[in-house]
C-alpha positions in Angstrom: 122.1 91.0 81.0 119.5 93.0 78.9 116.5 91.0 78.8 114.2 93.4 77.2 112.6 92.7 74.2 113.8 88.8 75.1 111.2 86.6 74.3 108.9 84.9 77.9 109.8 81.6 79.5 108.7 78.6 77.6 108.9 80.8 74.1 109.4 77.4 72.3 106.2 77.2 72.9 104.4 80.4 71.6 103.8 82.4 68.6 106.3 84.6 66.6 106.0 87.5 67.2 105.7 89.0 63.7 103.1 86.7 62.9 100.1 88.0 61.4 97.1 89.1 64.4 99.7 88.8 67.4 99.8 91.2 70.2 102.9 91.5 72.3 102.0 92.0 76.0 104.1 94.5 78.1 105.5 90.9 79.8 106.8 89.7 76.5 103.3 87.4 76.4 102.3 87.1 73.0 98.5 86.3 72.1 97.0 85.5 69.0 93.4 87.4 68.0 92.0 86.6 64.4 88.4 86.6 63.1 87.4 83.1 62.7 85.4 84.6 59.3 88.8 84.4 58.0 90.8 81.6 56.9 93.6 79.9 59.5 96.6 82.2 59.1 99.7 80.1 58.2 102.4 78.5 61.1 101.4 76.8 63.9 98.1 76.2 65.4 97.0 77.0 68.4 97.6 75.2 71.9 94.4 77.1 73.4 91.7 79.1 72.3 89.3 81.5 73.1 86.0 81.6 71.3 84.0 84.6 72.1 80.6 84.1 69.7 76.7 83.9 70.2 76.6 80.0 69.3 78.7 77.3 69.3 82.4 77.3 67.2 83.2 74.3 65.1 85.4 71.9 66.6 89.0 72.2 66.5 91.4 69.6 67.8 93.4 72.1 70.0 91.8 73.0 73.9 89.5 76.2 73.9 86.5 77.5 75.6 83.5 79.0 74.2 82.5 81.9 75.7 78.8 83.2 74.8 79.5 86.5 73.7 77.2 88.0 70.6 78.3 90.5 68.1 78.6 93.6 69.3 77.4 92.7 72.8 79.1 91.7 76.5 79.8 88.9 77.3 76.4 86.5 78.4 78.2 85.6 81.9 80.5 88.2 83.4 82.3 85.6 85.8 82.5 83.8 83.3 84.0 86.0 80.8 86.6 87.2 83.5 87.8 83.6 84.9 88.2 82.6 81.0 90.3 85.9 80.4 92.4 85.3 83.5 93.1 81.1 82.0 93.5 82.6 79.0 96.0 85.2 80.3 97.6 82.5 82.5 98.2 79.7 79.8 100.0 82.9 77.0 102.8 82.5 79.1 103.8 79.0 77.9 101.5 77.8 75.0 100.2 79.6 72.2 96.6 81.1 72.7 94.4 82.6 70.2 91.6 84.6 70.9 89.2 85.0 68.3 85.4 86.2 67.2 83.8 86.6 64.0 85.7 89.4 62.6 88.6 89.3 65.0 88.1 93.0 66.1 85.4 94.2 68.2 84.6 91.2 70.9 88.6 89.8 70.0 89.8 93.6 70.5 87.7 93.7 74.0 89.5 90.7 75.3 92.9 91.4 74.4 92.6 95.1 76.2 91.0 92.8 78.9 94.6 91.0 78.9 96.6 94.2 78.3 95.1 94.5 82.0 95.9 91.9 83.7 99.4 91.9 82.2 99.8 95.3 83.9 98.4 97.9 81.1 96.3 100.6 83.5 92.6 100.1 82.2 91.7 103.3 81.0 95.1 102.9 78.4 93.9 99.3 77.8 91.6 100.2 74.6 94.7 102.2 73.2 97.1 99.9 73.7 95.6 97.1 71.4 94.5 99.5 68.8 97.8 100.9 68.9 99.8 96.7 68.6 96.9 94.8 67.2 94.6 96.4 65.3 93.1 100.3 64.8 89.5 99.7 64.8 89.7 97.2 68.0 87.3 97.4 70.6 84.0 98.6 68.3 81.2 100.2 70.5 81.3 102.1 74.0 80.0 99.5 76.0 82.9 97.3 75.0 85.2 100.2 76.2 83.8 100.5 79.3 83.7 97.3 79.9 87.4 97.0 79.5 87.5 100.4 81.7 85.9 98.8 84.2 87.6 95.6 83.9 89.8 93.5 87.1 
């Protein structure tokens, strides 16, 4: 049986594909990234979330983690940032996860190319491979690109 294409285990349970902001995985994972500047795209909410932000995000009544990450920065805690990522990786394979900063580009593009590579995606293609299926002006400065580079 041809499964490519098919949609991951526990897909009941995880965004549509077309919907607006999601990336498709080379597993078939599919993550949500949005700027939280914006309003709440339509559909379902989220089961997880992902805040990466300077201060605190206002409360939502799904799980997430806040992740201190400022505008145009790293992340505050590196362990941090990469035991988050790997949860967050971990939990797009049944429930829906969003990941999400202000503008839902540069620190949201980081960490889905941070995904990209633990899903498989060789980290120098990483950066590519979410402007390419998310969004073109992912991942904003160089030090976000290394850090992807340089990333698991």
């Amino acid at each position: 049986m041809d499964t490519k294409g098919a949609d991951p285990p526990g897909a009941h349970a995880v965004w549509d594909a077309t919907a607006p902001g999601v990336l498709r995985l080379p597993s078939g994972r599919l993550v949500r990234g949005r700027g939280l500047r914006n309003a709440m795209p339509p559909g379902p909410t989220p089961a997880y979330a992902l805040y990466l932000l300077g201060q605190a995000p206002p409360q939502v009544p799904w799980d997430s983690h806040w992740l201190r990450w400022p505008d145009f920065r790293l992340p505050r805690d590196r362990a941090e940032a990469a035991s988050a990522l790997r949860e967050t990786w971990e939990r797009s394979a049944t429930e829906r996860v969003e990941v999400a900063c202000g503008g839902g580009r540069g620190r949201t593009g980081t960490a889905l190319a941070c995904l990209a590579v633990l899903d498989g995606v060789p980290a120098d293609r990483a950066v590519a491979y979410v402007r390419q299926h998310y969004a073109r002006r992912a991942v904003e400065t160089p030090w976000q690109r290394r850090y992807v580079e340089r990333f698991g």
